[in-house]
Backbone as a printed PyTorch tensor [residue, N CA C, xyz], in Angstrom:
tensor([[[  0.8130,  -1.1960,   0.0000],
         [  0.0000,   0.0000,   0.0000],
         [  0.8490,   1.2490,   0.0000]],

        [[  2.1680,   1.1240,   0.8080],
         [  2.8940,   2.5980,   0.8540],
         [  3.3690,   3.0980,  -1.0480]],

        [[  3.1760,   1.9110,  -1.7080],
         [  3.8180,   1.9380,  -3.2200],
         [  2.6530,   2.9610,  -3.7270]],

        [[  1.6010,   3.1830,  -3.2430],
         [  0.6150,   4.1090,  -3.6630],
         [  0.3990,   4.6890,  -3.0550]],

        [[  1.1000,   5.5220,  -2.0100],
         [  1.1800,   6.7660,  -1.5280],
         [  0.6490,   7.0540,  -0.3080]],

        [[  0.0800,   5.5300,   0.1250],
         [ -1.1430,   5.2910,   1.2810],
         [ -0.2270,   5.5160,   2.7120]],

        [[ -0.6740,   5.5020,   4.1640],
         [ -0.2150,   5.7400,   5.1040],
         [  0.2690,   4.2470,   5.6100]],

        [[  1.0070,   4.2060,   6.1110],
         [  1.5270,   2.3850,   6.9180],
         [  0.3740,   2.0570,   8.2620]],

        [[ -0.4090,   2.8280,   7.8110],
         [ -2.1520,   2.0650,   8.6480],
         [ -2.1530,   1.1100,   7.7600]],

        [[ -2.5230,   1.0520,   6.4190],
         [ -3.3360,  -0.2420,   5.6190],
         [ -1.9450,  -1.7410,   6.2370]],

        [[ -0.8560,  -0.8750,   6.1980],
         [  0.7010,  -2.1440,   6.3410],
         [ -0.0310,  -2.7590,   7.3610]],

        [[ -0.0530,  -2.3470,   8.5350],
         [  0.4000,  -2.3920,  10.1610],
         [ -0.7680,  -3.1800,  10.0290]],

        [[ -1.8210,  -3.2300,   9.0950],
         [ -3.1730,  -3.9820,  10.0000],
         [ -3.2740,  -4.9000,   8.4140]],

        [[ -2.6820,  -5.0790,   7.6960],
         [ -2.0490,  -6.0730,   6.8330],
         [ -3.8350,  -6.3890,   6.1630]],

        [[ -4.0990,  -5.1040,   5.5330],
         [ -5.3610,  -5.0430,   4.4580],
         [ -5.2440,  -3.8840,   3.5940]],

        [[ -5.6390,  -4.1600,   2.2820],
         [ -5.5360,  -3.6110,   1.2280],
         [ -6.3150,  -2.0000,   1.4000]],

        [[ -6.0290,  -0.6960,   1.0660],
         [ -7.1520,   0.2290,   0.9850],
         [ -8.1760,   0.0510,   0.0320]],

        [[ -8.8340,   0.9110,   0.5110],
         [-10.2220,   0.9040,  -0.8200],
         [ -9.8210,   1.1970,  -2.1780]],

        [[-10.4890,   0.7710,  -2.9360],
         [-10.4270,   0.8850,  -4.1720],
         [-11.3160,   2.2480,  -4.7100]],

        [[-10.5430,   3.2120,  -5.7960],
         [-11.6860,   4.2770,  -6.5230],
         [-10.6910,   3.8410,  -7.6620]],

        [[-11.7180,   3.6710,  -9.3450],
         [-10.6160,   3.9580, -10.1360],
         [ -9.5450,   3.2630, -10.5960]],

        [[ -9.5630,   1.7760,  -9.5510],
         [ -8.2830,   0.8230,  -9.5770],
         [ -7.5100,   1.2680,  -8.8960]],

        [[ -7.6180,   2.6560,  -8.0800],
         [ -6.8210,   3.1820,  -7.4480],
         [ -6.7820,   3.0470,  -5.7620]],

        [[ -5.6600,   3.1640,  -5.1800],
         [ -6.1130,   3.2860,  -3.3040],
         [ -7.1430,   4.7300,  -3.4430]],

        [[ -7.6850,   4.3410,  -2.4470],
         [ -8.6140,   5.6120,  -2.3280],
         [ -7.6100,   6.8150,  -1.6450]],

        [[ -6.5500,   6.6040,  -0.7310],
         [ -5.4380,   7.7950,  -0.6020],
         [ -5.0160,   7.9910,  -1.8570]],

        [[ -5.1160,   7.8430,  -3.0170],
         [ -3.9010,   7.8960,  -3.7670],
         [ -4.6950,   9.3240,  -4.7790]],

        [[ -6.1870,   8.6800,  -4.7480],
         [ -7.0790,   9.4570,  -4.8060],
         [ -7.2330,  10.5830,  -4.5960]],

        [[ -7.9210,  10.6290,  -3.3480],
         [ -7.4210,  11.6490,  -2.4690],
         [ -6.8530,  12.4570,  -2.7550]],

        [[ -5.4400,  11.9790,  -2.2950],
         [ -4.2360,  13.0410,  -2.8780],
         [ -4.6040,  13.9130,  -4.0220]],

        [[ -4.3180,  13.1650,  -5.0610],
         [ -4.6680,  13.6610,  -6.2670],
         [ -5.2620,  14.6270,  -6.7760]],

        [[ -6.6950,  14.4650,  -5.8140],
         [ -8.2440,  15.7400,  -5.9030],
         [ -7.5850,  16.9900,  -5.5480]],

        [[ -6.7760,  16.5080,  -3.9740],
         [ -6.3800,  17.9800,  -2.6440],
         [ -5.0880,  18.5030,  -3.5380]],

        [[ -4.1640,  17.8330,  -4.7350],
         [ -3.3170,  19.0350,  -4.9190],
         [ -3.8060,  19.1250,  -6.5730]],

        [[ -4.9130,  18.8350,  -6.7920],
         [ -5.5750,  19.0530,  -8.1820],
         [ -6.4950,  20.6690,  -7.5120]],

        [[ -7.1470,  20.6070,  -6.6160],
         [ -7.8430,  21.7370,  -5.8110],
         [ -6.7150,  22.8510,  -5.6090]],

        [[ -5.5980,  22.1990,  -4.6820],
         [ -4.8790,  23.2220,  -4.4590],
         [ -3.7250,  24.0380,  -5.4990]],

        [[ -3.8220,  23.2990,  -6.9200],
         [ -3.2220,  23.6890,  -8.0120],
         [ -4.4940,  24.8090,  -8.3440]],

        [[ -5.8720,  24.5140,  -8.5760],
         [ -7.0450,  25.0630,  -8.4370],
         [ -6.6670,  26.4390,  -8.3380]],

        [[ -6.7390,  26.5110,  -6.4550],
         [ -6.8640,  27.6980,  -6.1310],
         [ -5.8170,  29.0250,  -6.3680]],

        [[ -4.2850,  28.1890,  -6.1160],
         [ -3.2350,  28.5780,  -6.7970],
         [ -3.4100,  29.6180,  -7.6780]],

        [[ -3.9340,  28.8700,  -9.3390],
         [ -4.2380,  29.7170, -10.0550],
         [ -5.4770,  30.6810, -10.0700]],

        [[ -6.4240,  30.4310,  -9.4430],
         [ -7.5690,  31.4140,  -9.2480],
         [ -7.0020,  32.6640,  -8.5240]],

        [[ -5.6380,  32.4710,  -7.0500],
         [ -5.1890,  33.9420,  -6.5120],
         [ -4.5120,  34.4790,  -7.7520]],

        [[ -4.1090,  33.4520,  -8.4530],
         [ -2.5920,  34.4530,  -9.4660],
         [ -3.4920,  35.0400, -10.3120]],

        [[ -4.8280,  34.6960, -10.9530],
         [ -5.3900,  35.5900, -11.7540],
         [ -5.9700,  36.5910, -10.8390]],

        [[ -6.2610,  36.7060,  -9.4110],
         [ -6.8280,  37.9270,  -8.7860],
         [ -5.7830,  38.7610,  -8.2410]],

        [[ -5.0980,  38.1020,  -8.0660],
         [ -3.3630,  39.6110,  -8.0380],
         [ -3.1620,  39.8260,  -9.2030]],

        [[ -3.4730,  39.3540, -10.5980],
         [ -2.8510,  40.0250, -12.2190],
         [ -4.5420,  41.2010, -12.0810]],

        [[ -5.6590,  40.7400, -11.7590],
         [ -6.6290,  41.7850, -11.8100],
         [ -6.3950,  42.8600, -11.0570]],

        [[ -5.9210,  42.4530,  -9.4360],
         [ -6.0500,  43.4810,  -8.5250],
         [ -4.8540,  44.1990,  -8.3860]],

        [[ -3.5070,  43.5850,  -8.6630],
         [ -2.2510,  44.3100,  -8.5320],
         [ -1.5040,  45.3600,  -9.7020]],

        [[ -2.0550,  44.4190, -10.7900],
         [ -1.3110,  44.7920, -12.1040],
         [ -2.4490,  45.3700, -12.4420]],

        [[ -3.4500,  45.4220, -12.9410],
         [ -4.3140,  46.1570, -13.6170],
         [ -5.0760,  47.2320, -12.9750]],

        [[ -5.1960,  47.2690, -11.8530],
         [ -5.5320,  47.5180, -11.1510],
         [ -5.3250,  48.9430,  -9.9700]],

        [[ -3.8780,  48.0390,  -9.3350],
         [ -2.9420,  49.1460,  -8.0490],
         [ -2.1460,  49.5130,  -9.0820]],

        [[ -1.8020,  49.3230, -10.5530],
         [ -0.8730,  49.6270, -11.1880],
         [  0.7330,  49.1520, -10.9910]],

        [[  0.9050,  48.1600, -10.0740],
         [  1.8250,  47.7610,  -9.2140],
         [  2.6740,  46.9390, -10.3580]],

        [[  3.3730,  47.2560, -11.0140],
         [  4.6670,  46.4240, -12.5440],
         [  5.7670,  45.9840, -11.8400]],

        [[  5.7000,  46.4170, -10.5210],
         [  6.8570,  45.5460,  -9.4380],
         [  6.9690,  43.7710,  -9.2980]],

        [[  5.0470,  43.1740,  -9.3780],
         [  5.1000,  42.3250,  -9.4080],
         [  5.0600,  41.4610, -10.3930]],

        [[  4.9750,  42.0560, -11.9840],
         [  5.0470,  41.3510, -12.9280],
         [  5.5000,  40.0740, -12.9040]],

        [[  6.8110,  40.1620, -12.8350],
         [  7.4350,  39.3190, -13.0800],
         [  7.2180,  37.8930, -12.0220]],

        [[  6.5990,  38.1420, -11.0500],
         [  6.1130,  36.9030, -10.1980],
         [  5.0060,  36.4050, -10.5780]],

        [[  3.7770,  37.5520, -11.7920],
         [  2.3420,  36.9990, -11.7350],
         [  2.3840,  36.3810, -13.2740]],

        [[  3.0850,  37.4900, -14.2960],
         [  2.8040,  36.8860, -15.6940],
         [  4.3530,  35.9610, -16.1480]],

        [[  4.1060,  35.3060, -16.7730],
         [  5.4050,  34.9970, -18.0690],
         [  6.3430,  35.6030, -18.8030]],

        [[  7.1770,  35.6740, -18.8750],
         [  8.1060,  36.6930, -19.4600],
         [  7.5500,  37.1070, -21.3750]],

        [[  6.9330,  36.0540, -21.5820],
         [  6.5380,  35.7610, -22.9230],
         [  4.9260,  35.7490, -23.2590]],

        [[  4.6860,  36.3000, -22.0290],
         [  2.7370,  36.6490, -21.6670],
         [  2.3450,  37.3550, -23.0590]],

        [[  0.6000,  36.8720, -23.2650],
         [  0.7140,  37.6010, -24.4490],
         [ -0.9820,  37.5120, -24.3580]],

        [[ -1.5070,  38.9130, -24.5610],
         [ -2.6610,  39.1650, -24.4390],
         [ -3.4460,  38.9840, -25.9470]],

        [[ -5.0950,  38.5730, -25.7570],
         [ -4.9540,  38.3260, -26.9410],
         [ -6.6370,  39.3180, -26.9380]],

        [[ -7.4620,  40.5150, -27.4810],
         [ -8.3630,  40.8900, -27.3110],
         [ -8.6230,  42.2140, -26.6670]],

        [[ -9.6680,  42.4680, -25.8470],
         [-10.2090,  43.8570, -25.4210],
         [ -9.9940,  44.9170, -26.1510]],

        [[-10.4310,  46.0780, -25.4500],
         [-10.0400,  47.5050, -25.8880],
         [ -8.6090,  47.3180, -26.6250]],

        [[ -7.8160,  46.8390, -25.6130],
         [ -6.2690,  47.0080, -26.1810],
         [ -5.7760,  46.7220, -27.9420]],

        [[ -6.7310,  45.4190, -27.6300],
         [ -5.9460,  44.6110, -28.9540],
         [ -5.3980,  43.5750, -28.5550]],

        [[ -4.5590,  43.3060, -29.2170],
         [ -3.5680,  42.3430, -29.0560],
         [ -2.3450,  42.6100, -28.3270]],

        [[ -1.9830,  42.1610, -27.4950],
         [ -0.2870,  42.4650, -26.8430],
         [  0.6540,  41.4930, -26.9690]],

        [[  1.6850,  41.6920, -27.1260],
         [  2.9860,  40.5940, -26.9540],
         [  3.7060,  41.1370, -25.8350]],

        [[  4.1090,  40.1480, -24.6770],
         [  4.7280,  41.1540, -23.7930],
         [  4.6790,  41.8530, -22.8850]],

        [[  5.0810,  41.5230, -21.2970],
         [  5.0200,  42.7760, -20.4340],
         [  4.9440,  44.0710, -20.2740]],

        [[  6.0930,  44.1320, -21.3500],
         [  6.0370,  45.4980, -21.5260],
         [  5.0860,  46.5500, -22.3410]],

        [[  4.6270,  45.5820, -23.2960],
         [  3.1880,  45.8240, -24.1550],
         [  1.8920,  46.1980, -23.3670]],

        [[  1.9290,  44.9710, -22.2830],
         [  0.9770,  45.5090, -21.2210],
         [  1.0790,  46.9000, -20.0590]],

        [[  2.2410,  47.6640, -19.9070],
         [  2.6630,  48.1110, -19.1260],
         [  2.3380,  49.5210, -19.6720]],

        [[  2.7380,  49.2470, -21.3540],
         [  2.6400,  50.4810, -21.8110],
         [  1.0830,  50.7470, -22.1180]],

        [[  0.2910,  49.9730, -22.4130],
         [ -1.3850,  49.8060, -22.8090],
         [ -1.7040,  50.4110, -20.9720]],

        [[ -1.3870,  49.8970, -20.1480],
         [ -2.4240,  50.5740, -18.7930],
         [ -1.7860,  51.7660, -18.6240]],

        [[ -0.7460,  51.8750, -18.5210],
         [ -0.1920,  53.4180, -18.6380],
         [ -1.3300,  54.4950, -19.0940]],

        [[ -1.5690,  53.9870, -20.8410],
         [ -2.9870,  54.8540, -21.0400],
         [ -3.8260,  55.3990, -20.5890]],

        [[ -4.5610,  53.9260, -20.0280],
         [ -5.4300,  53.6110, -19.3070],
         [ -5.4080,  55.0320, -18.4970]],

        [[ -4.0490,  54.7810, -17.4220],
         [ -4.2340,  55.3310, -16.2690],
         [ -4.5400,  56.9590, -16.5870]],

        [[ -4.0270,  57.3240, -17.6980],
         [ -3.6720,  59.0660, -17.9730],
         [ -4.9680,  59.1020, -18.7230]],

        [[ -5.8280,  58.3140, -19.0120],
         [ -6.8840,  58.5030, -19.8050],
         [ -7.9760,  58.4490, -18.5210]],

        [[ -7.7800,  57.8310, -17.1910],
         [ -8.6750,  57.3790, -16.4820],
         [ -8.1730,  57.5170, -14.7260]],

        [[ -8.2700,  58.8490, -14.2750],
         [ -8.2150,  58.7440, -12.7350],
         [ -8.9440,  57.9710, -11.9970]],

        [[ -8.3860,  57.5880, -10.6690],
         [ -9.3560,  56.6770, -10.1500],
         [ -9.8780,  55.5360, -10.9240]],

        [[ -9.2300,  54.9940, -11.7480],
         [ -9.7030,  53.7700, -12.3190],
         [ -9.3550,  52.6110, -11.8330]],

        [[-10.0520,  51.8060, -11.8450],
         [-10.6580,  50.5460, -10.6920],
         [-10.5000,  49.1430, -11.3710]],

        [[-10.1270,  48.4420, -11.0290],
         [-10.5860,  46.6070, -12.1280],
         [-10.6980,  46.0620, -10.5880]],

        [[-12.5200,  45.6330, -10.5990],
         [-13.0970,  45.0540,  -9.6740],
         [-13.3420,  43.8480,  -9.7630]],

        [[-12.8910,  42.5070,  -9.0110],
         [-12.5700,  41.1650,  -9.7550],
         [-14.3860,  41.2310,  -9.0030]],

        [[-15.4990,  40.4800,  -9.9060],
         [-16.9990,  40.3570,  -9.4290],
         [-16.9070,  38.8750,  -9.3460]],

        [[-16.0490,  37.7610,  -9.7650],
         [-15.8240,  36.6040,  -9.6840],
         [-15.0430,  35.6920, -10.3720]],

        [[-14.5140,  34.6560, -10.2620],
         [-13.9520,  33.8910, -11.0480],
         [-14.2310,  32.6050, -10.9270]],

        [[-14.2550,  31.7060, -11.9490],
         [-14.1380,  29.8450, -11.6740],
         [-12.3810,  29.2980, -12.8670]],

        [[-12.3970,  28.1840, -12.2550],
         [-11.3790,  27.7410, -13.1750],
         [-11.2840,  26.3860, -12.7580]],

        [[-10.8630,  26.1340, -14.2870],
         [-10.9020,  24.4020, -14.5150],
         [ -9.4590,  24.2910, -15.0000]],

        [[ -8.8160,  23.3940, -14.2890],
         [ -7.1530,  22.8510, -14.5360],
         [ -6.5910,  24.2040, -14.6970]],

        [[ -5.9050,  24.5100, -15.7220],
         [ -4.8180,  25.7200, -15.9350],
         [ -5.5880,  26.9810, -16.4030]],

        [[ -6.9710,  26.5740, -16.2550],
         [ -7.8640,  27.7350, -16.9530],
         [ -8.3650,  28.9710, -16.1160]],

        [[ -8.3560,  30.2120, -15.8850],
         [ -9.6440,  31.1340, -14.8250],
         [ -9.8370,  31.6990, -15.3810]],

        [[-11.0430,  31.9820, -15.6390],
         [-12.1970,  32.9270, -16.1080],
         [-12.4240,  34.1910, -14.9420]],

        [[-12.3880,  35.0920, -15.3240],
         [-12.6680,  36.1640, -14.5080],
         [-13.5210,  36.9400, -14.6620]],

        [[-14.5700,  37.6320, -14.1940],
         [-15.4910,  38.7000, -14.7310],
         [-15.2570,  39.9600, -13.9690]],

        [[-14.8470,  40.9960, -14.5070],
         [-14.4670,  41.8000, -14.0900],
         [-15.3110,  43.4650, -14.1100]],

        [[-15.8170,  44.2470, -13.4800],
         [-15.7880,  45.1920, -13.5970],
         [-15.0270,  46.6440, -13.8350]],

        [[-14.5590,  47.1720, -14.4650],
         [-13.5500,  48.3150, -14.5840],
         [-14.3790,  50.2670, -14.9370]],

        [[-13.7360,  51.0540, -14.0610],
         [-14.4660,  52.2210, -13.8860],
         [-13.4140,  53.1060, -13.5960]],

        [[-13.7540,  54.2750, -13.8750],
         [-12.8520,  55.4180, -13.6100],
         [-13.6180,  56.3730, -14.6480]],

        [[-12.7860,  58.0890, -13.8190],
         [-13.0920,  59.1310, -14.3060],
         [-12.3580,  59.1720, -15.8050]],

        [[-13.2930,  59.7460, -17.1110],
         [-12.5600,  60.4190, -18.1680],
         [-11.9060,  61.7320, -18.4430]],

        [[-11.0080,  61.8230, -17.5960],
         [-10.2050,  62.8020, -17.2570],
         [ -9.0840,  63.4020, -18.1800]],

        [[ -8.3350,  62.4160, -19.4230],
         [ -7.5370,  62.4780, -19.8680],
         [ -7.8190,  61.7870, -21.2010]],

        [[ -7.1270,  62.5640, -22.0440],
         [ -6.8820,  61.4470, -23.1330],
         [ -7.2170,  60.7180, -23.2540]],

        [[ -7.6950,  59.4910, -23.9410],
         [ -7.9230,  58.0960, -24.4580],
         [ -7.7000,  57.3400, -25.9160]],

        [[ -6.7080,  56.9850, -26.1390],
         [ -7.4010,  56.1550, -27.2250],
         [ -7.5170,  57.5550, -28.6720]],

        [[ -6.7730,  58.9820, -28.5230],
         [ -7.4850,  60.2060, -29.5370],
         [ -8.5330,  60.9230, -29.2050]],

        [[ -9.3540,  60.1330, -27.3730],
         [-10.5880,  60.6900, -27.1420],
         [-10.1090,  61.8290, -26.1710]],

        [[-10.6190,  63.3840, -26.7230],
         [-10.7060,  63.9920, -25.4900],
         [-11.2830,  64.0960, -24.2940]],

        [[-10.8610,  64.4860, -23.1280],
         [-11.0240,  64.3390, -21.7650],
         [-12.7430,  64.7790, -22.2310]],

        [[-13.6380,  63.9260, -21.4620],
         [-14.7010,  64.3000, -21.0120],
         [-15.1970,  64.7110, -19.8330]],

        [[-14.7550,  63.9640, -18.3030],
         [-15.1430,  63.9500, -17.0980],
         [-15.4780,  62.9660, -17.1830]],

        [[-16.4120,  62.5730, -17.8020],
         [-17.7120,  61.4040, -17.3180],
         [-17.0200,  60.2900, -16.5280]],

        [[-17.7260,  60.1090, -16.0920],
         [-17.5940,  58.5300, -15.3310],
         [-18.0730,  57.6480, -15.8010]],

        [[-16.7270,  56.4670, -15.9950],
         [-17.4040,  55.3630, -16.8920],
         [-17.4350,  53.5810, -16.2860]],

        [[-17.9770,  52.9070, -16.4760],
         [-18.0140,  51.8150, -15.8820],
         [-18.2450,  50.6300, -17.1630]],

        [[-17.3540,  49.9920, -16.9430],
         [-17.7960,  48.6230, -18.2020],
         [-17.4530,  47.2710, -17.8490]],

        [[-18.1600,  46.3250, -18.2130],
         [-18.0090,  44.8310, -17.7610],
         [-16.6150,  44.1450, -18.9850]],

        [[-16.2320,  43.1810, -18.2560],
         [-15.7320,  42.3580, -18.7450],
         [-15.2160,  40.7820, -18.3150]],

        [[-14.5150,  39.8540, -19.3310],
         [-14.2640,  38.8400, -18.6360],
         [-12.6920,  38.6780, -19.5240]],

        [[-12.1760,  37.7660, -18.5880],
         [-10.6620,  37.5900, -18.9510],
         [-10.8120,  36.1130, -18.7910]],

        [[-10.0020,  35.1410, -19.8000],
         [ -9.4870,  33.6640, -19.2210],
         [ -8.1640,  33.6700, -19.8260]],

        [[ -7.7420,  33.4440, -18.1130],
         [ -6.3120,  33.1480, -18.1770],
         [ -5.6130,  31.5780, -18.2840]],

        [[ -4.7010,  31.4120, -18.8750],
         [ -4.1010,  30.2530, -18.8330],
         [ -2.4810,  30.2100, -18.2130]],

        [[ -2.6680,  29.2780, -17.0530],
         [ -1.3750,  29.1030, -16.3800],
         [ -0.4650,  28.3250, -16.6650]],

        [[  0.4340,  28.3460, -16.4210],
         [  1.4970,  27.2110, -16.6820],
         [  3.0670,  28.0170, -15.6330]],

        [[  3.4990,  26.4950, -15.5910],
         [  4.2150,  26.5910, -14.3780],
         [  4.5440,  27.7400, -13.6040]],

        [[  2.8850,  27.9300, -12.3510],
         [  2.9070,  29.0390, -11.6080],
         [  3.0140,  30.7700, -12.1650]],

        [[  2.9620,  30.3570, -13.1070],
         [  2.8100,  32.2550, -14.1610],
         [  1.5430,  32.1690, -14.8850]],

        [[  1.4300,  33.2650, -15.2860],
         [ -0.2670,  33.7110, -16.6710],
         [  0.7120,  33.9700, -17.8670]],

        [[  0.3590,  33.0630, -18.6080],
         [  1.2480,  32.8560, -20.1420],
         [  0.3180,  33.3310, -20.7900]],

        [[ -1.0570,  33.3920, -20.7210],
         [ -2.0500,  33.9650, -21.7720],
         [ -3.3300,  34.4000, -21.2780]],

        [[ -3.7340,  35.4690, -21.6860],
         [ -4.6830,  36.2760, -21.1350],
         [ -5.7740,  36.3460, -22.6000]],

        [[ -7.5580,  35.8630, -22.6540],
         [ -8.2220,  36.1890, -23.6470],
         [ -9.3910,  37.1700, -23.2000]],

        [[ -8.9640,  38.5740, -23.7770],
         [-10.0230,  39.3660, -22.8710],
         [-11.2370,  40.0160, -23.8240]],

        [[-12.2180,  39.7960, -23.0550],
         [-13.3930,  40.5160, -23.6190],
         [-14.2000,  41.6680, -22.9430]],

        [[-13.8770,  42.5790, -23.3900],
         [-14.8150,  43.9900, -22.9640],
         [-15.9020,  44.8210, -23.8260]],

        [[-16.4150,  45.2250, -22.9110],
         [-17.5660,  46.2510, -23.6230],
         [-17.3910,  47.4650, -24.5810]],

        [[-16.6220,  47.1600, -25.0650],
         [-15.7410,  47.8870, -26.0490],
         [-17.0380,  49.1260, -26.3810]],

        [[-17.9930,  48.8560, -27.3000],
         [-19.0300,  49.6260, -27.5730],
         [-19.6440,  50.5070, -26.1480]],

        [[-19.8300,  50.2430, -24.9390],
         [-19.9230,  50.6130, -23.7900],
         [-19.3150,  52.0380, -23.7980]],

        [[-17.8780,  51.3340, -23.5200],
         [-16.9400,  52.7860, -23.2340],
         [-17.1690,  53.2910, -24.1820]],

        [[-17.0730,  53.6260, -25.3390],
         [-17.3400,  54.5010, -26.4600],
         [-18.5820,  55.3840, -26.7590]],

        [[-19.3320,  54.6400, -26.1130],
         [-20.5050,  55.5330, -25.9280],
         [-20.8720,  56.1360, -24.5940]],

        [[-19.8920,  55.6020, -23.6580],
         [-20.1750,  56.7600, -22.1990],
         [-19.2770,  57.8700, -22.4280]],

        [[-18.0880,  57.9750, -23.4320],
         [-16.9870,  59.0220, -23.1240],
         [-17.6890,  59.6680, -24.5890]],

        [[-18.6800,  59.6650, -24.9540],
         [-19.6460,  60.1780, -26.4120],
         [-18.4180,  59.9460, -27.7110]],

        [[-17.6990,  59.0250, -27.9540],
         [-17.3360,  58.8400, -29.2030],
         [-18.0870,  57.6780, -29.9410]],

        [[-19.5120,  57.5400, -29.7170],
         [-20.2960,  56.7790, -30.4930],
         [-21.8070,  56.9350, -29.7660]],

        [[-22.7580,  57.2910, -30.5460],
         [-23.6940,  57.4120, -30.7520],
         [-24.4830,  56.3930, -30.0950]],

        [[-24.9810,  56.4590, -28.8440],
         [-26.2210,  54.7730, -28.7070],
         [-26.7640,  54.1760, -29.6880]],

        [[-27.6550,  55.0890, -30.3430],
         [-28.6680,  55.2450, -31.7360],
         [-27.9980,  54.2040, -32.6790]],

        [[-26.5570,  53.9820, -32.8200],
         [-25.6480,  53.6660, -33.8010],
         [-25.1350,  52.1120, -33.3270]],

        [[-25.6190,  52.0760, -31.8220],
         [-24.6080,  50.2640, -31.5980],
         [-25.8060,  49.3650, -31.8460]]])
């Protein structure tokens, strides 16, 4: 039984563990608790890339949350290759948007996958995108799925309300989406 990972209880009392699977049921076990705890793992690393990096603006921790070779693929932005691609895209953000916010509203994730739904808001204070400063206050939904691999976010697929923002900072018409 110890050949499958089991405790020297099944030895000492000289009977086989349960079976799941063809498997000991510890072996099992195991399996689920660091399949869960790989789980959750990646569910914090996508809520520190929402809350630290996109977020507090914090590029200190890059290098612990994304891949050196991270590569965004979607949203407002576009497409990114690159940390530094991302660094320079929220930069925008930020001079286009005081007080701007990325509010994680939830996430699930399956194996290397998290889905995130995110809220993002801030004043139009600055620049955007060619858009002049309006004031307004804008708020738009979105969702991100990230894909992990060994303990980093190698790929980010984001979807936002693209049409949203464009029509709260008036560079598009309601009448028109």
């Amino acid at each position: 039984a110890e050949s499958f990972g089991c405790s020297s209880y099944y030895r000492d009392v000289k009977m086989l563990p349960i079976q799941v699977g063809g498997r000991p049921l510890c072996a099992w076990r195991d399996q689920q608790m660091s399949q869960a705890t790989g789980v959750e793992q990646n569910k914090r690393l996508a809520s520190r890339a929402i809350t630290e990096i996109i977020s507090e603006g914090n590029f200190d921790v890059i290098d612990e949350i994304l891949a050196e070779d991270f590569a965004q693929y979607g949203g407002v932005s576009g497409d990114l290759q690159g940390t530094d691609a991302l660094e320079e895209w929220m930069e925008q953000v930020y001079a286009g948007f005081s007080e701007f916010e990325a509010t994680e509203e939830f996430s699930l994730c399956e194996d290397d996958l998290v889905a995130v739904r995110v809220t993002y808001s801030g004043t139009h204070d600055g620049e955007f995108m060619g858009i002049p400063a309006t004031d307004e206050y804008v708020e738009i939904t979105g969702t991100t799925i990230f894909r992990v691999e060994d303990g980093r976010i190698v790929e980010g697929w984001v979807e936002t309300d693209t049409i949203g923002i464009l029509q709260q900072v008036g560079a598009m018409d309601s009448s028109t989406a």
